[in-house]
C-alpha positions as CSV (number, residue, x, y, z in Angstrom):
1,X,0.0,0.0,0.0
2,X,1.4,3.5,-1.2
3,X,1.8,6.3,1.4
4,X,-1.4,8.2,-0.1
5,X,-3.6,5.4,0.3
6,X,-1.7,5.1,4.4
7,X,-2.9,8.3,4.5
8,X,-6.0,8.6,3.0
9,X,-7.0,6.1,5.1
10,X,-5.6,7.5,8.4
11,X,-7.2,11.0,7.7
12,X,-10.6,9.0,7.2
13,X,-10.1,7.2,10.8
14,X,-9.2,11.3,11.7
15,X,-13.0,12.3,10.7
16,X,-14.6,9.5,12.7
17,X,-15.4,10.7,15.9
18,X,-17.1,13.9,14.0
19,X,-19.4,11.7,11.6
20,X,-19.7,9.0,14.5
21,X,-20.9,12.0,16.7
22,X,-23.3,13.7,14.4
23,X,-24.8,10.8,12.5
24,X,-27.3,10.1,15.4
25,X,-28.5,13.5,15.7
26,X,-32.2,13.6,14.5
27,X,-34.4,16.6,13.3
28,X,-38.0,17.5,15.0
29,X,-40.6,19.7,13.9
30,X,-40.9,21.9,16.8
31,X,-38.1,22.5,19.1
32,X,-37.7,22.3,22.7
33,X,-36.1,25.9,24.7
34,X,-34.9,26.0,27.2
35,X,-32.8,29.0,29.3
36,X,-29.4,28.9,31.0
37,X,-27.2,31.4,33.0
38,X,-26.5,33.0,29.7
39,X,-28.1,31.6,26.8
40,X,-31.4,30.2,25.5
41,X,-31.3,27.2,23.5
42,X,-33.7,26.3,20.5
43,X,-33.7,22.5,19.6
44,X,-34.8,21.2,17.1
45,X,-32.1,18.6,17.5
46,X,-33.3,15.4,19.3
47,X,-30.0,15.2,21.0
48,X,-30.1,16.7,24.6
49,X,-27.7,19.9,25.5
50,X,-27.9,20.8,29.0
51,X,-27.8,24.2,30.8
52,X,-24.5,23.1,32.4
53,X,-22.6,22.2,28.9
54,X,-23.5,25.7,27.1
55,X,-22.8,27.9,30.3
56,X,-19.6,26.1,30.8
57,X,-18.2,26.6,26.9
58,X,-19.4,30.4,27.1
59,X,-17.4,30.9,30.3
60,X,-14.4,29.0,29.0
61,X,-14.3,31.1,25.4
62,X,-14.8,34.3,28.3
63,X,-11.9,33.2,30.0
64,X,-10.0,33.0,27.0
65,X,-10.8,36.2,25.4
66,X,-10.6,37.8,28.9
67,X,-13.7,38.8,28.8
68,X,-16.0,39.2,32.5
69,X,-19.8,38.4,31.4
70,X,-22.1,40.8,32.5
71,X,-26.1,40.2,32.9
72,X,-26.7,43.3,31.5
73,X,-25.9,42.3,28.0
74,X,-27.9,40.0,26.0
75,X,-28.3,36.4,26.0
76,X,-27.4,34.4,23.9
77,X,-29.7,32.7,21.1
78,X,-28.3,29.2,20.2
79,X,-30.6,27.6,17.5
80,X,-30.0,23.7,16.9
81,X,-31.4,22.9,13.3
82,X,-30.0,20.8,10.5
83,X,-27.1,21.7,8.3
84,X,-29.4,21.8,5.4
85,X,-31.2,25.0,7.0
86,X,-27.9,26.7,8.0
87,X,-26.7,26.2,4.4
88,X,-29.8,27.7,3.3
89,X,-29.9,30.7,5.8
90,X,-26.4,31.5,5.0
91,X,-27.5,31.3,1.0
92,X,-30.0,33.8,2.0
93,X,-27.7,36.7,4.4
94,X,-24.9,35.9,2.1
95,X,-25.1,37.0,-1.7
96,X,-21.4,36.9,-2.4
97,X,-19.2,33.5,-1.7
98,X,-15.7,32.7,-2.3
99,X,-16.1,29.3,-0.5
100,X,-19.2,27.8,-1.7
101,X,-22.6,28.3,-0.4
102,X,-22.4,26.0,2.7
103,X,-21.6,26.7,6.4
104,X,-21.2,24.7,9.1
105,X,-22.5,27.1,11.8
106,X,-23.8,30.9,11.5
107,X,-23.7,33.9,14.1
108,X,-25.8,37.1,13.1
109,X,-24.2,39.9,14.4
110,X,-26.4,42.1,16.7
111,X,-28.9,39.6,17.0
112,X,-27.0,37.2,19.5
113,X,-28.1,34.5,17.3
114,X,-26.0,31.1,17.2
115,X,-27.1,28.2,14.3
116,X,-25.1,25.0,15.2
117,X,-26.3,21.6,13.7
118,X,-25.4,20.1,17.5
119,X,-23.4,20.4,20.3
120,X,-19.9,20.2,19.6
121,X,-17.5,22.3,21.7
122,X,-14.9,23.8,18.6
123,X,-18.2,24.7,16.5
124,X,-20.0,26.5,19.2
125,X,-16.7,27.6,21.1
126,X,-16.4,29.7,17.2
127,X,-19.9,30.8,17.1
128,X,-19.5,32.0,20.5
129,X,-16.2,34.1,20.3
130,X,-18.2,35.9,17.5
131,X,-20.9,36.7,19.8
132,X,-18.8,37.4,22.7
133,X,-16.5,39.6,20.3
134,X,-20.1,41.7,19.2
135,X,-21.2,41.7,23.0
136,X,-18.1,43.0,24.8
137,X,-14.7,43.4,22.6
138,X,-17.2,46.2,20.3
139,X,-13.9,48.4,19.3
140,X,-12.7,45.0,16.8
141,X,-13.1,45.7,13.8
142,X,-15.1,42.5,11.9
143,X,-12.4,41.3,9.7
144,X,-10.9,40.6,13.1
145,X,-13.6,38.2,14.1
146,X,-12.6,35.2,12.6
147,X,-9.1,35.1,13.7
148,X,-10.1,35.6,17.3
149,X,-13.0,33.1,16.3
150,X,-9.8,30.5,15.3
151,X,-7.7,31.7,18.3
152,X,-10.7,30.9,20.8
153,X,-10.7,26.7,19.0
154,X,-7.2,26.3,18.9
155,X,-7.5,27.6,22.6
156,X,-10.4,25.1,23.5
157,X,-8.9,22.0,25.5
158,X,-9.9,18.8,24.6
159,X,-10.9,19.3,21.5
160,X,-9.1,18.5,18.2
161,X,-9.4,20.5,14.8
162,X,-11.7,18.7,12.9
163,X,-11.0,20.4,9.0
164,X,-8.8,22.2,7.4
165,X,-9.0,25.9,8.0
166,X,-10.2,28.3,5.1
167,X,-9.8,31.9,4.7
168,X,-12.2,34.3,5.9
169,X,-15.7,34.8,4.3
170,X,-15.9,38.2,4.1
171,X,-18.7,40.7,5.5
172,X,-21.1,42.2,3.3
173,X,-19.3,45.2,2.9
174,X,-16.2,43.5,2.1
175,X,-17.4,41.4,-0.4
176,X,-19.0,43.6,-2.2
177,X,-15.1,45.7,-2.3
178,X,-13.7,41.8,-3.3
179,X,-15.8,41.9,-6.4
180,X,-15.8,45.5,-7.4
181,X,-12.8,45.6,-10.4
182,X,-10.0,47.9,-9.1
183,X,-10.0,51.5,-11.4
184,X,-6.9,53.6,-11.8
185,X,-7.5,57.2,-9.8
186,X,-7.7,59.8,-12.5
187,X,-4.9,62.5,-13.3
């Protein structure tokens, strides 16, 4: 067997705990809410996340932005739906892609809204530093976010990376200066 094929097959054995991890994870109708500390959780997810699992990642990705949570600010909205929805709802906020039209996981700014397919620490650890950056680091400018977003997973113990890195999607405003054609200031 040729090294590509070793590693083809070692990077496979890599992505099993992700698959083995969401492949049980079933859809409802109607969700269940339920509130926490800091958040309020929509599931439509049949897969239980408890109060104590969310409050715990949000203080950890506090800690390591160095952020102290206030109650004064809002709570968190994490929504549990299916990845074909996110894909969708980012197809619908975002009209210019350089990656494809499919996320993983969505945070609206200003509306402390969080769409995860299900509880994994490294998705919702990123979805959170976005939130938490919005909520109380507000002088960072947004094509700051994801880096911090990155910092805050690599920062998360316990948890491997489970994909490559890609750069960046760019805001609304940014992609709309990505496509417009560069024009020569005139003399």
């Amino acid at each position: 067997m040729g090294l590509s094929s070793t590693l083809r097959i070692l990077a496979s054995f890599a992505f099993l705990p992700l698959i083995v991890s969401c492949a049980g994870v079933g859809y409802r109708e109607h969700s269940t809410v339920s509130h926490t500390r800091y958040a309020t959780i929509e599931n439509f997810g049949d897969e239980e996340i408890t109060a104590e699992q969310v409050d715990a990642l949000i203080e950890e990705v506090a800690d390591i932005l160095e952020v102290a949570l206030h109650p004064a600010k809002p709570k968190v909205r994490i929504m549990v739906t299916s990845s074909a929805q996110i894909s969708d709802l980012y197809r619908r906020v975002v009209t210019v892609t350089l990656h494809g039209s499919d996320a993983r996981a969505l945070y609206f700014p200003g509306a402390s809204l969080v769409v995860v397919p299900y509880y994994e620490r490294r998705i919702l650890g990123h979805e959170l530093a976005h939130y938490l950056t919005d909520h109380y680091l507000k002088s960072t400018p947004r094509r700051s976010w994801e880096r911090i977003a990155h910092r805050v997973e690599d920062a998360l113990p316990g948890t491997a990376r489970s994909v490559a890195r890609r750069p960046p999607v760019p805001d609304g405003l940014a992609a709309q200066a990505a496509v417009t054609p560069f024009t020569a200031p005139a003399n």
